[in-house]
C-alpha positions in Angstrom: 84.1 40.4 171.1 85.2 42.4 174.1 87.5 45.2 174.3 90.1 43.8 176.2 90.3 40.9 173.4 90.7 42.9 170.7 93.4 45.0 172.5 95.4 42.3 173.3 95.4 41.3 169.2 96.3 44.3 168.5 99.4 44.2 171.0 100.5 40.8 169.7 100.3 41.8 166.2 97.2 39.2 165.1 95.6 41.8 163.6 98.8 42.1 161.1 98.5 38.8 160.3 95.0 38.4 159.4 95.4 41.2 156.8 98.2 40.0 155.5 96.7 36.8 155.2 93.7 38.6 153.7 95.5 40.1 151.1 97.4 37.2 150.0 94.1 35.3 149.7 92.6 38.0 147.6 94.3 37.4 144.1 93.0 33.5 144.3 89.3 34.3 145.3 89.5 37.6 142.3 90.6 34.5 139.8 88.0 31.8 140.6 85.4 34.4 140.1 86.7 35.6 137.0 84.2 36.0 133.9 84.5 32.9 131.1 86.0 34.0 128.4 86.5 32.9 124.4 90.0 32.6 124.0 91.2 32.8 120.7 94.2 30.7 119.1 97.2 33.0 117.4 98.8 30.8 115.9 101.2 29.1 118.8 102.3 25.4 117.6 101.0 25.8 113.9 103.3 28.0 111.6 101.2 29.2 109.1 98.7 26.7 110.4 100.5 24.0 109.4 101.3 22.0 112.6 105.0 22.5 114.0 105.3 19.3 115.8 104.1 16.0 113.8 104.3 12.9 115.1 103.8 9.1 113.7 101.4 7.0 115.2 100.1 3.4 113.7 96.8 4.2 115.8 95.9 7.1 113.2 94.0 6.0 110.0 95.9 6.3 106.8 95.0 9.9 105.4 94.1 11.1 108.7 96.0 13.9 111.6 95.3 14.1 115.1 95.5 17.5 116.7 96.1 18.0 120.2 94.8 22.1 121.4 95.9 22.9 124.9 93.8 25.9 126.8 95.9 26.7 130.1 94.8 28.6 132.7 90.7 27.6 132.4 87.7 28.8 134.0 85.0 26.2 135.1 83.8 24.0 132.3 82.3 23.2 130.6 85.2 24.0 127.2 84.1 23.6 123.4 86.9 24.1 121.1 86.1 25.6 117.3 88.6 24.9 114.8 88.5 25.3 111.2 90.4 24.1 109.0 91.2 24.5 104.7 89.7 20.9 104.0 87.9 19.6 106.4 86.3 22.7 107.3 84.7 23.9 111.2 85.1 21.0 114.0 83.7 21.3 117.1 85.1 19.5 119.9 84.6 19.4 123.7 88.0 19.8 126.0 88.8 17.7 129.1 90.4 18.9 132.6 93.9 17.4 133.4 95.9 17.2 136.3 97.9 19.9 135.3 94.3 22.2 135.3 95.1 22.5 131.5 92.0 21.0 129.2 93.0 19.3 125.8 91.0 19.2 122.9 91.4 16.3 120.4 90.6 17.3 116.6 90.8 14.5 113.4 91.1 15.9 110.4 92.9 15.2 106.5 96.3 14.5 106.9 98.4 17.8 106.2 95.6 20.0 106.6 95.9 23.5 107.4 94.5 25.1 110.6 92.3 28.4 109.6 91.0 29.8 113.1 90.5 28.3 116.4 89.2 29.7 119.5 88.1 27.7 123.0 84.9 28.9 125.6 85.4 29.2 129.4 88.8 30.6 129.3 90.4 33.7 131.2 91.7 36.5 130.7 95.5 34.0 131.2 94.3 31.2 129.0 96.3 30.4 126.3 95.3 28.3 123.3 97.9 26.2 121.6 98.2 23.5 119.3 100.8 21.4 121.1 101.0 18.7 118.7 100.1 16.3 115.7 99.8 12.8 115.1 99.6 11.3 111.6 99.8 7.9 110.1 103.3 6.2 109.5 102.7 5.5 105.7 101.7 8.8 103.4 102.0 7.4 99.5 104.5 4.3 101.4 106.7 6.4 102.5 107.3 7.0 106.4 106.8 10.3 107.2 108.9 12.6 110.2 108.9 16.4 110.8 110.5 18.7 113.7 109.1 22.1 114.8 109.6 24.2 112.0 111.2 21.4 109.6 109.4 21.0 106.6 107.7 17.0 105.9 110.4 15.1 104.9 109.9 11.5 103.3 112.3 8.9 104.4 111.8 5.8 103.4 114.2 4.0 105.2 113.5 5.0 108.6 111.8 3.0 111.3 110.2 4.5 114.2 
């Protein structure tokens, strides 16, 4: 580059730009090239690892739950989630990528069972493991079953879905 080039960026102010432009680009190259991480779960979406957010679903065996885990903020896969759990003991699952760059982790274990420790690979140091939801069978003992965030299981038998 000759002199008189670079002196006529600097009078126009390119030069300004290109470190500003340099700096904002520095957080999102810093990020991708962040070390993986094990990210543990704290107990987000399972109050006393009982899951806070159950919902029916006819697709679920009888004496079954489906847990959904959600790691945000990932690192490059591959993800392994490690959950154990009071009765059906350690699962290990493998996550999948969504659109919304959060991977999910599907778990089946006993109906009701109670979530013990959990912790995801390839995280960062802004991952976050949650257990967003449950899925369990409409019938426990004939009974439908429903339960809110925090609500205890509550039978009704006279509610349809």
């Amino acid at each position: 580059m000759n002199i008189q080039l670079v002196r006529r960026f600097i009078r126009q102010g390119v030069w300004m730009s290109l470190l500003a432009m340099a700096f904002l680009l520095a957080p999102t190259v810093a990020s991708a090239g962040q070390t993986p991480q094990t990210v543990e779960w704290t107990g987000n979406g399972a109050s006393g690892g009982t899951c806070d957010q159950i919902r029916l679903n006819d697709s679920v065996p009888a004496g079954q739950q489906r847990w959904l885990f959600i790691l945000t903020s990932p690192n490059t896969g591959p993800w392994q989630l490690t959950a154990t759990f009071q009765d059906s003991g350690q699962k290990v699952v493998s996550g999948t990528k969504q659109g919304n760059g959060s991977v999910h982790f599907t778990v089946v274990t006993s109906a009701n069972d109670v979530l013990q420790s959990a912790s995801a690979t390839n995280g960062t140091s802004n991952s976050v493991l949650t257990v967003s939801s449950c899925e369990t069978a409409a019938e426990v003992g004939g009974e439908s079953v429903t339960r809110g965030p925090a609500d205890p299981m509550v039978a009704d038998p006279g509610t349809t879905g």
